[in-house]
C-alpha positions in Angstrom: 53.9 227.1 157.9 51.6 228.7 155.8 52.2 229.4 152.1 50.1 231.8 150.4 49.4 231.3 147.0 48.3 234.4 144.6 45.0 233.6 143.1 45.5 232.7 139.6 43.6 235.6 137.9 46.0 237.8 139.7 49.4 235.9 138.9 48.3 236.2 135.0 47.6 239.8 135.2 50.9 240.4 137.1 52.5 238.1 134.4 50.9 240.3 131.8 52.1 243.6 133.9 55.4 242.4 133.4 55.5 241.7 129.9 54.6 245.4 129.6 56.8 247.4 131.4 59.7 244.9 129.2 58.3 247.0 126.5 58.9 250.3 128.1 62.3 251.9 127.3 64.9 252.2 130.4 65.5 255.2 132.3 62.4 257.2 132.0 59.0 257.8 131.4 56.3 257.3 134.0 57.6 253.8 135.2 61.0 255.8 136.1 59.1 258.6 138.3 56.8 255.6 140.1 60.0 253.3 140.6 61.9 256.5 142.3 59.4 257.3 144.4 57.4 254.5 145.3 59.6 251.4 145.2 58.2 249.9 148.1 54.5 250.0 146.3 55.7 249.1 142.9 57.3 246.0 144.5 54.2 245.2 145.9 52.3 245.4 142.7 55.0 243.2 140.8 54.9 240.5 143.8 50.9 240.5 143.6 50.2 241.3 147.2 48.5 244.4 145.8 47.3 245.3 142.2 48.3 248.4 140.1 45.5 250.8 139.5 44.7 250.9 136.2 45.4 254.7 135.8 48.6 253.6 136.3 48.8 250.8 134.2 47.4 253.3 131.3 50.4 255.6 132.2 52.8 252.8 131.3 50.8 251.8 128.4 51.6 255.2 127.3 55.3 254.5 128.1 55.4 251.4 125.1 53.7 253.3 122.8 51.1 251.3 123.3 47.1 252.5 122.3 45.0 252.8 124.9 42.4 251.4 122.7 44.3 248.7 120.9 44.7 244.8 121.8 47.3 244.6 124.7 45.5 247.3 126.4 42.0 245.6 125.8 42.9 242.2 126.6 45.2 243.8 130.1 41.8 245.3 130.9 40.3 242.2 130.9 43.0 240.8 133.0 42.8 243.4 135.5 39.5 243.2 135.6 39.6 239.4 136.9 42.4 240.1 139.0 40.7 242.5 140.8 37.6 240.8 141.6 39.9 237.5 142.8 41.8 240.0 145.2 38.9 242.0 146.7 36.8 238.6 147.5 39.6 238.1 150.3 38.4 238.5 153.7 38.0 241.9 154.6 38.2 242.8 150.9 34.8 245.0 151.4 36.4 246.7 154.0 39.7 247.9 152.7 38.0 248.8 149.4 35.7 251.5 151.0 38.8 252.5 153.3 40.8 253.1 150.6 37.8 254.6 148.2 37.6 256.7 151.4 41.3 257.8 151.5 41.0 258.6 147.8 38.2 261.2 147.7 40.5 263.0 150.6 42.9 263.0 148.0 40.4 264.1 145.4 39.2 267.0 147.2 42.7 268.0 148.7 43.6 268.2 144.7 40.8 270.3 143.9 41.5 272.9 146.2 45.0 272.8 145.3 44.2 273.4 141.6 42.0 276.2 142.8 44.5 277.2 145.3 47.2 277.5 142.5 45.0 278.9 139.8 44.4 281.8 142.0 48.0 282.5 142.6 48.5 282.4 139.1 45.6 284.6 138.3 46.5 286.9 141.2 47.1 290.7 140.5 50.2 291.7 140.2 50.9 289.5 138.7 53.7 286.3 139.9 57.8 287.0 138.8 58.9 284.3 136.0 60.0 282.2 138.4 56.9 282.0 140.5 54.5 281.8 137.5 57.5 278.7 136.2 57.3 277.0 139.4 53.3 277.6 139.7 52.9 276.4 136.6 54.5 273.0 137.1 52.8 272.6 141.0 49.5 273.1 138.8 50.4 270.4 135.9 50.8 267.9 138.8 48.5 268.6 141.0 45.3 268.5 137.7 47.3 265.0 137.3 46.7 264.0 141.0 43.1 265.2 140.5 42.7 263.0 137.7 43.8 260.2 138.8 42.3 260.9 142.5 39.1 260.8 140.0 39.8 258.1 138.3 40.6 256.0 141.2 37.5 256.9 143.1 35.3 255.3 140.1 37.1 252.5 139.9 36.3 251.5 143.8 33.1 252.2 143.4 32.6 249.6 140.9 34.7 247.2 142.3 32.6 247.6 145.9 29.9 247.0 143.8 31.0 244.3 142.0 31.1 242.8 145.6 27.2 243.2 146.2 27.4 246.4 148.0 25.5 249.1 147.2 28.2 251.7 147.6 27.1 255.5 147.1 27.5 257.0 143.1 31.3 258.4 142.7 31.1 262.0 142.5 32.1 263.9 139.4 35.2 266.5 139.6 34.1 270.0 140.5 33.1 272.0 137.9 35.2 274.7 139.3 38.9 272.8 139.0 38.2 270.4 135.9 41.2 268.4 135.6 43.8 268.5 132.9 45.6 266.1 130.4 47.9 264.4 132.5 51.0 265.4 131.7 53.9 263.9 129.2 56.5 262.0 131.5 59.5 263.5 132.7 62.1 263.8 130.1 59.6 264.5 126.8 59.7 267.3 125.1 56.8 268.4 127.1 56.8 267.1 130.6 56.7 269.8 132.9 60.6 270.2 134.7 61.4 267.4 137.8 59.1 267.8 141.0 61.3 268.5 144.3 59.9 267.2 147.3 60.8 268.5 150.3 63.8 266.1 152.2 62.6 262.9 154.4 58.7 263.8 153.4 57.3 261.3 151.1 55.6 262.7 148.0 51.9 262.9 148.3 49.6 262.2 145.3 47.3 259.9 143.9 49.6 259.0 141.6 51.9 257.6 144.6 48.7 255.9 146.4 49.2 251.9 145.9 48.7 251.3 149.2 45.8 252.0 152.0 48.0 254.1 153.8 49.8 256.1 151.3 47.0 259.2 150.4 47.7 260.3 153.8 51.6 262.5 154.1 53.0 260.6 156.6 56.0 262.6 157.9 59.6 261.5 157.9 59.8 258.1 155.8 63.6 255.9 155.6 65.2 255.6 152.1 63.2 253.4 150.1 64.8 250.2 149.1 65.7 250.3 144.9 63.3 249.1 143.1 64.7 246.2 140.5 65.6 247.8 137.2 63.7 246.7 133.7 66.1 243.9 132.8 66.2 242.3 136.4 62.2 241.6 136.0 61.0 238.1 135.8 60.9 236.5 132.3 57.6 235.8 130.7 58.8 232.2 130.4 58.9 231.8 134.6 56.6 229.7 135.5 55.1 227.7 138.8 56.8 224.6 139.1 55.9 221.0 141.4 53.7 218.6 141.6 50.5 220.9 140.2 52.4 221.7 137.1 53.4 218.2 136.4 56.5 218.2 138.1 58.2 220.7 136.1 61.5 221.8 137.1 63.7 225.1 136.0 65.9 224.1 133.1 69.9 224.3 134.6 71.8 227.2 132.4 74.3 226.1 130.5 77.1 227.7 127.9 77.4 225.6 124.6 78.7 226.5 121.5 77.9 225.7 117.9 75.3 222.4 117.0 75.5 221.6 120.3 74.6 225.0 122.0 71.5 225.3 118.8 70.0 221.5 119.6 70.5 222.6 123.5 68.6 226.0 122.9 65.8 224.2 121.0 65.3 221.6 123.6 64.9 223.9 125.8 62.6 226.3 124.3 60.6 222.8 123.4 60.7 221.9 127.4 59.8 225.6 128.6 56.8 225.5 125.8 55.9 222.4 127.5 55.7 223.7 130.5 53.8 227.3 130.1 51.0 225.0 128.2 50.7 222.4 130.7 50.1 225.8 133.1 48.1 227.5 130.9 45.7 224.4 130.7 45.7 223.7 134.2 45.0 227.2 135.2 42.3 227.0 132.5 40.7 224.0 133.5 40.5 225.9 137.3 39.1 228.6 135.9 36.2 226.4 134.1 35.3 224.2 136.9 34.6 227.1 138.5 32.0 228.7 136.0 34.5 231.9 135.7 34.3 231.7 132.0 35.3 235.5 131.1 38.3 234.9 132.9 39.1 231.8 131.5 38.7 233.4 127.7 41.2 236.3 128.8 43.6 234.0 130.1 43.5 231.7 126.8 43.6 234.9 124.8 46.9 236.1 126.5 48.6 233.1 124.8 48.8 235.0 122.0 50.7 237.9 123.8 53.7 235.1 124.4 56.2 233.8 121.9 54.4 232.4 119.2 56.4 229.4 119.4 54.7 227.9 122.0 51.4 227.8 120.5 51.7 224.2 119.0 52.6 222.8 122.2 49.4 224.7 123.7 47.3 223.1 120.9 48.6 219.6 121.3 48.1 220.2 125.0 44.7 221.2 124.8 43.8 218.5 122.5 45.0 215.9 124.8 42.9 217.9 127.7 39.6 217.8 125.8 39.8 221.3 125.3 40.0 221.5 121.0 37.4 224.1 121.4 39.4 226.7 122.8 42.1 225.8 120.8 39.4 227.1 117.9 38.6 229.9 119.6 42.0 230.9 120.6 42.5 230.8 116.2 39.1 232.9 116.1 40.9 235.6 118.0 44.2 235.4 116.1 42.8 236.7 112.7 41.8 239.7 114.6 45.4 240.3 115.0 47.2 243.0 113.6 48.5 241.6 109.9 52.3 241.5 111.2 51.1 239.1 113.9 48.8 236.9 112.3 51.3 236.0 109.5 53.7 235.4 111.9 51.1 233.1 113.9 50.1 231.6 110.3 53.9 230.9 110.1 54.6 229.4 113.3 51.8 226.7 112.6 52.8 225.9 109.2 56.2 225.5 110.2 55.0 223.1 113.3 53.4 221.1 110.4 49.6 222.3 111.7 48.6 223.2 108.0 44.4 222.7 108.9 45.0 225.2 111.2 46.9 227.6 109.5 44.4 227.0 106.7 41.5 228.1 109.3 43.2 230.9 110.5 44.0 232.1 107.4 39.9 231.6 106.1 38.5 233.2 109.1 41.3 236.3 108.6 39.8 237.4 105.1 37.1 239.2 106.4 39.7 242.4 107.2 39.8 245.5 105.2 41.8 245.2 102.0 44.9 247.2 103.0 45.2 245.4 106.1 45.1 241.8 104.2 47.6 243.3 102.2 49.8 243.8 104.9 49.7 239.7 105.9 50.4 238.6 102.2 53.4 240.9 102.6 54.7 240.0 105.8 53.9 236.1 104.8 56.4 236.7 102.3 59.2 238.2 103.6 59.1 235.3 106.0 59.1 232.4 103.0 55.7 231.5 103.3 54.8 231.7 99.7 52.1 228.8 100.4 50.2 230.4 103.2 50.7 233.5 100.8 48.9 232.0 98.2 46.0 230.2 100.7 45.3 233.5 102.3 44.3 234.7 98.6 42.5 231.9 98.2 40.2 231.7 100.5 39.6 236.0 100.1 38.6 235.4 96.2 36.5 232.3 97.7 34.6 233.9 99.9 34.5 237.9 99.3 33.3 239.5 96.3 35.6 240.3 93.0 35.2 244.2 93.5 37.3 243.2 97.3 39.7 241.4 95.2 40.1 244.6 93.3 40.4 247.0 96.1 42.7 244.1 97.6 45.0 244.4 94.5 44.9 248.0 94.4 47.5 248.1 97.9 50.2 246.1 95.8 49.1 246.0 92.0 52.5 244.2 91.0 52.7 241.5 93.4 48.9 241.2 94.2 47.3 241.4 90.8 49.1 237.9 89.1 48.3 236.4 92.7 44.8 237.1 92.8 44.1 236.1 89.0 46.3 232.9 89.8 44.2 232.2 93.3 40.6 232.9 91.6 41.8 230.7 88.9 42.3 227.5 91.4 38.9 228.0 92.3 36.8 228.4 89.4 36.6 229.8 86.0 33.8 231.6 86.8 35.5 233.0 89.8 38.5 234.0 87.6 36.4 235.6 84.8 34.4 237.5 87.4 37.6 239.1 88.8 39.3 239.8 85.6 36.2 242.1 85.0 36.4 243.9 88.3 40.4 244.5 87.8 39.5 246.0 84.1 36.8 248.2 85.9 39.3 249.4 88.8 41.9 249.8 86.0 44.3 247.5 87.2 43.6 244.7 84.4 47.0 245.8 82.4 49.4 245.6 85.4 
């Protein structure tokens, strides 16, 4: 019997997928409207036998709270980005991609003449009873979402086809006629348009029901969709492969223990589970370098920092012992881009793990931040009892950035930051401490 096996690009985006919907709150939003109607094809997108287009995934970003500019979203783009390439290089990848590109510019023109369609209606003299202009309203909000994501979708095949070595015809732009809309709030915000009604036994039409090559076409009469598994009944971000690739690891057997005996179980097996992801991680890694796919091997060592922290000395020590220290430093370079709650808390974890060189080099490669932002770290190094890496984080800012920084730096928290500053630029030099007592005098901060 044959086993398939998802490529490894697409297993870590679907790891990463699943880590964000975690962080989407139950019983609503866009993940709720895509899981009622679509079960089947969510499913598919969780298993990895097909990916989530990304005007999707951006819908669910926008579920978390999460920036479509900010670092999850970046670093998931990357992901996706590798994924799909791994998934269309199957055989007959070529083909279903223009298939589907082909289904989806139906869709996109069956939306723009809907929009027009509607608009007119709307427009129409007499004009439509509140009801009708209610209910025309809402078919419009929808259908300017289908367009845009109809849109959206047909871009994204195109570049993928290209991406292939095809030279695949430009995407077309939206009419100028029926530009598409914001796409609107999700059901249940204050301003989502009311719940769509579809019609009994039809299944809803739309791009944003399309995760299939079959689905932009209305296919009649379809059987009640199997449930699709609820938020909680996801996998963990902890499950990983297991047997003789991943070094034999095993599944660690539950067990109920109380008191010392249930903590020392708990932190044995958090230590075995640490193990374990890093041993995959580097494997995975290793694949990924040996086969000259070096972007995707960066985004897969930079979604170590999406997972609990805790792991990371096990992923150092295992890279270490894989000849791999240099992504270990580059994985540090991209922590002190973190935001400041997350690179103290990474600063923490590796002193705690007794990794102060590389808590020092995190914390010298993080000064370069605005002020306010450096501010922020000190703060939440702090609150977490790291006083030391506190006090090497100001350090290495009065060592390396300019006394007029140090002042602006001071200015966020003059009590706490000003006696810290003078007390870190006097462990380097007198100079250094004479220089900054003049800039605090300047800014006016010299008496606090």
């Amino acid at each position: 019997m044959t086993v398939y096996q998802l490529p490894v690009q697409v297993a870590t985006f679907r790891h990463w997928l699943t880590e964000l919907v975690r962080r989407v709150p139950s019983g609503g939003g866009w993940y709720g409207v895509f899981a009622e109607r679509d079960p089947d094809g969510l499913r598919a997108c969780f298993d990895g036998t097909e990916i989530l287009p990304w005007d999707i995934v951006e819908s669910l970003l926008q579920d978390a709270g999460e920036p479509g500019g900010g670092p999850l979203a970046l670093r998931g783009r990357a992901l996706y980005t590798a994924a799909t390439g791994a998934h269309d290089r199957r055989p007959g990848g070529a083909e279903a991609l223009a298939e589907r590109r082909e289904l989806m510019e139906r869709e996109r023109r069956y939306a723009a003449s809907r929009v027009r369609a509607l608009a007119d209606r709307l427009g129409a003299t007499p004009a439509p009873g509140p009801d009708d202009m209610a209910r025309l309203e809402h078919d419009l909000a929808w259908t300017r979402d289908d367009h845009a994501r109809a849109t959206a979708r047909v871009t994204d095949l195109t570049t993928r086809l290209a991406r292939l070595g095809g030279d695949p015809p430009a995407a077309p732009p939206a009419p100028a006629t029926s530009p598409p809309a914001a796409t609107p709030a999700p059901p249940g915000s204050p301003s989502a348009p009311p719940a769509r009604a579809t019609r009994a036994g039809r299944r809803p039409r739309g791009a944003r029901y399309a995760w299939l090559d079959d689905v932009a076409e209305d296919q009649g009469p379809a059987p009640a969709p199997a449930p699709v598994p609820a938020l909680s009944a996801l996998p963990t971000g902890g499950a990983t492969p297991t047997g003789a690739r991943f070094g034999g690891a095993q599944p660690a057997e539950p067990a109920v223990r109380g008191g010392a005996e249930g903590a020392a179980h708990t932190a044995a097996t958090d230590s075995a589970e640490a193990t374990r992801a890093a041993a995959n991680a580097v494997y995975a890694l290793q694949r990924l370098r040996a086969q000259g796919r070096s972007g995707e091997a960066h985004a897969l060592l930079c979604e170590a920092l999406g997972e609990p922290l805790s792991r990371l000395p096990a992923l150092a020590e295992e890279l270490r012992r894989a000849g791999l220290a240099a992504d270990w430093s580059v994985l540090l370079w991209e922590a002190a881009s973190l935001p400041p709650a997350r690179l103290a808390a990474v600063a923490g974890v590796l002193a705690d793990a007794g990794r102060a060189a590389d808590c020092e080099q995190l914390l010298r490669q993080g000064v370069a931040r605005p002020a306010e932002e450096l501010a922020g770290a000190c703060a939440a190094l702090r609150a977490e009892g790291h006083h030391g890496e506190a006090r090497a984080l100001l350090t290495a800012f009065v060592r390396v950035r300019a006394p007029e920084d140090a002042a602006r730096l001071a200015a966020e928290d003059p009590r706490e930051l000003v006696p810290q500053l003078v007390e870190a630029a006097r462990a380097v030099s007198a100079s250094r401490e004479g220089d900054l007592l003049h800039a605090l005098r300047v800014a006016g901060l010299a008496g606090t």
